[in-house]
PANU-274465 format. One line per field, with one value per residue (C-alpha): residue number from 1; residue in one letter; x, y, z. Coordinates in pm, 1 decimal, padded with zeros to 6 digits. Each point is the difference from the previous one (the first is absolute). Example, Ala and Ser with C-alpha at 12.3 -4.5 7.8 and 13.67 -1.06 7.14 Angstrom:
<rs>
n c(1/2)
res c(A/S)
px c(01230.0/00137.0)
py c(-00450.0/00344.0)
pz c(00780.0/-00066.0)
</rs>
This chain:
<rs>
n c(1/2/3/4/5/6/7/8/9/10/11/12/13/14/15/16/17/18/19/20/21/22/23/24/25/26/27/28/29/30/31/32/33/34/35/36/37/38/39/40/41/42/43/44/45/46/47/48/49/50/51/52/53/54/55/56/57/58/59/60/61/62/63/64/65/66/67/68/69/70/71/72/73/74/75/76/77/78/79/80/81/82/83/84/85/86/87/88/89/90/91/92/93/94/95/96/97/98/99/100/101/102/103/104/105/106/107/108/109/110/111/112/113/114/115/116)
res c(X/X/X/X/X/X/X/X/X/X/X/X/X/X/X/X/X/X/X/X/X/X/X/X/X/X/X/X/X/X/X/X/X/X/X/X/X/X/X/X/X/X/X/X/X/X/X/X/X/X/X/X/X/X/X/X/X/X/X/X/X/X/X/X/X/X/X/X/X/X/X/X/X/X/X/X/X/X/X/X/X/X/X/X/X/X/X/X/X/X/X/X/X/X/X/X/X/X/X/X/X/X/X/X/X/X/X/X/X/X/X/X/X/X/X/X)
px c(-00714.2/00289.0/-00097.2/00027.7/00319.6/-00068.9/-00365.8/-00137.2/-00188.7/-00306.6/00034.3/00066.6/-00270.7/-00246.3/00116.6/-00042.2/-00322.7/-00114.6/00186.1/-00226.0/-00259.4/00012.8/00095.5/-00254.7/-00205.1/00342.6/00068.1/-00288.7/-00042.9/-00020.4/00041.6/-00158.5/00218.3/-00216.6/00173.8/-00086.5/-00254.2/00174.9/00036.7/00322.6/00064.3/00169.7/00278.0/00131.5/00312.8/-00077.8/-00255.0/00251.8/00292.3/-00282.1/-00059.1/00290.0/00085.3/-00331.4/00108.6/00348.4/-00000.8/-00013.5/00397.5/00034.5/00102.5/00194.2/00314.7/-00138.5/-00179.4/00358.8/00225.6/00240.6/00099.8/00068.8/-00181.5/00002.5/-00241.4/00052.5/00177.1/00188.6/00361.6/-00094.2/-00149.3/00325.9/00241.2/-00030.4/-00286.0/00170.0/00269.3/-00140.5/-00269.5/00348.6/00145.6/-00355.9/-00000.8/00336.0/-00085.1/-00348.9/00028.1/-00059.1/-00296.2/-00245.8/00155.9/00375.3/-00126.7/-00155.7/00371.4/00193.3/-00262.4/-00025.9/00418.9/00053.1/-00230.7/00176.1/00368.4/-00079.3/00085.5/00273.2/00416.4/00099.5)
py c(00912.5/00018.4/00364.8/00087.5/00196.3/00181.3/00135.0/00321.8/-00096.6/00163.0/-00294.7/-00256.1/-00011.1/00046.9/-00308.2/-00204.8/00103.0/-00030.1/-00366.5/-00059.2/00123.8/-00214.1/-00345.1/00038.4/-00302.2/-00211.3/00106.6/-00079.8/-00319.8/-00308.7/-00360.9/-00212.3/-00268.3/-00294.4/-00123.4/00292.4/00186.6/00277.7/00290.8/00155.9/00220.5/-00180.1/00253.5/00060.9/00104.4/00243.6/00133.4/-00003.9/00186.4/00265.9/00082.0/00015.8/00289.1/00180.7/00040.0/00095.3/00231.9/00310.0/-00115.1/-00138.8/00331.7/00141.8/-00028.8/00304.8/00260.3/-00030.7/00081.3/00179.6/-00333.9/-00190.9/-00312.8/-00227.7/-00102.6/-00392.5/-00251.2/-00170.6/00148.2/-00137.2/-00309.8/-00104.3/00238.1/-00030.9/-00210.5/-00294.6/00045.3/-00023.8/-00277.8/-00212.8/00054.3/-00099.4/-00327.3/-00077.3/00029.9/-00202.2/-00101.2/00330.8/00041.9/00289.3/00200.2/-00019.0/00058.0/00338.2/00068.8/-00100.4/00231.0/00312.8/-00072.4/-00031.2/00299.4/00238.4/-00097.8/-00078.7/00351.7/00034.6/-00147.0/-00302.0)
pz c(-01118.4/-00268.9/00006.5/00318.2/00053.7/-00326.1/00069.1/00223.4/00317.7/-00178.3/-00283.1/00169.4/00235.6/-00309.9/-00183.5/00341.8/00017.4/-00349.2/00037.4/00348.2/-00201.3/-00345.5/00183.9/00327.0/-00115.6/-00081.0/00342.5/00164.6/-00124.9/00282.8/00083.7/00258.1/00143.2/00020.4/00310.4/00222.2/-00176.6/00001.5/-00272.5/-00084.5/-00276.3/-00305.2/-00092.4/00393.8/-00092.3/-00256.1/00225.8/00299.5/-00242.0/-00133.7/00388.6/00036.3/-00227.6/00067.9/00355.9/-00037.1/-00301.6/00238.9/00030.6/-00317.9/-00123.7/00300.2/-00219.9/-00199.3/00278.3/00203.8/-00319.2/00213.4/00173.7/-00316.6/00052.5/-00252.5/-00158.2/00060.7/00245.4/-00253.7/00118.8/00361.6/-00135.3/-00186.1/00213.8/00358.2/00104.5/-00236.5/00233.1/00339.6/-00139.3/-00114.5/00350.2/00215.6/-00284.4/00171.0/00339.2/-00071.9/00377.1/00161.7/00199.5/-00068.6/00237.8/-00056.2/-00405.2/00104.0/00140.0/-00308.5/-00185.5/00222.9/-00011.5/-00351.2/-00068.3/00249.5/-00141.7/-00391.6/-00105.3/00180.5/-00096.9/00233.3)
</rs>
């Protein structure tokens, strides 16, 4: 993952595979709860974040086939820019209901590029 903003599309979806490939059994490996009987699989979340990928890495690399648009190739200047914003101002209004927090966030998104 550390190399994902720094490798081709091509690459990338090799190593995932060749990593699906060399850790199947780890992978596949499962528990039965001996309350329920049931089985679940042992390593969920890895499983659950390796799906994850798998099915989304047609976008993964949308960034780079849509140059012209200059997308970049992370979220961290909306992660610490504006969503850190508008998350500070729902924490302070904790009290809103689901509804009037949809307003605050379709309002903050319309006017947060423009001067007040």
């Amino acid at each position: 993952m550390f190399t994902l903003t720094s490798s081709t599309e091509k690459s990338f979806k090799e190593k995932l595979q060749n990593w699906r490939s060399k850790h199947e059994d780890f992978l596949s490996k499962m528990t039965i709860n001996q309350e329920t009987g049931k089985s679940t699989y042992i390593h969920q979340k890895l499983r659950s974040a390796y799906a994850s990928l798998a099915s989304n890495l047609e976008y993964l690399f949308t960034y780079k086939r849509l140059e012209k648009f200059n997308i970049p190739n992370t979220t961290n200047h909306l992660d610490g820019g504006l969503f850190s914003d508008l998350k500070n101002r729902i924490r302070v209004h904790r009290e809103l209901s689901k509804t009037n927090k949809k307003k605050l966030i379709d309002y903050y998104m319309l006017n947060s590029g423009k001067k007040h």
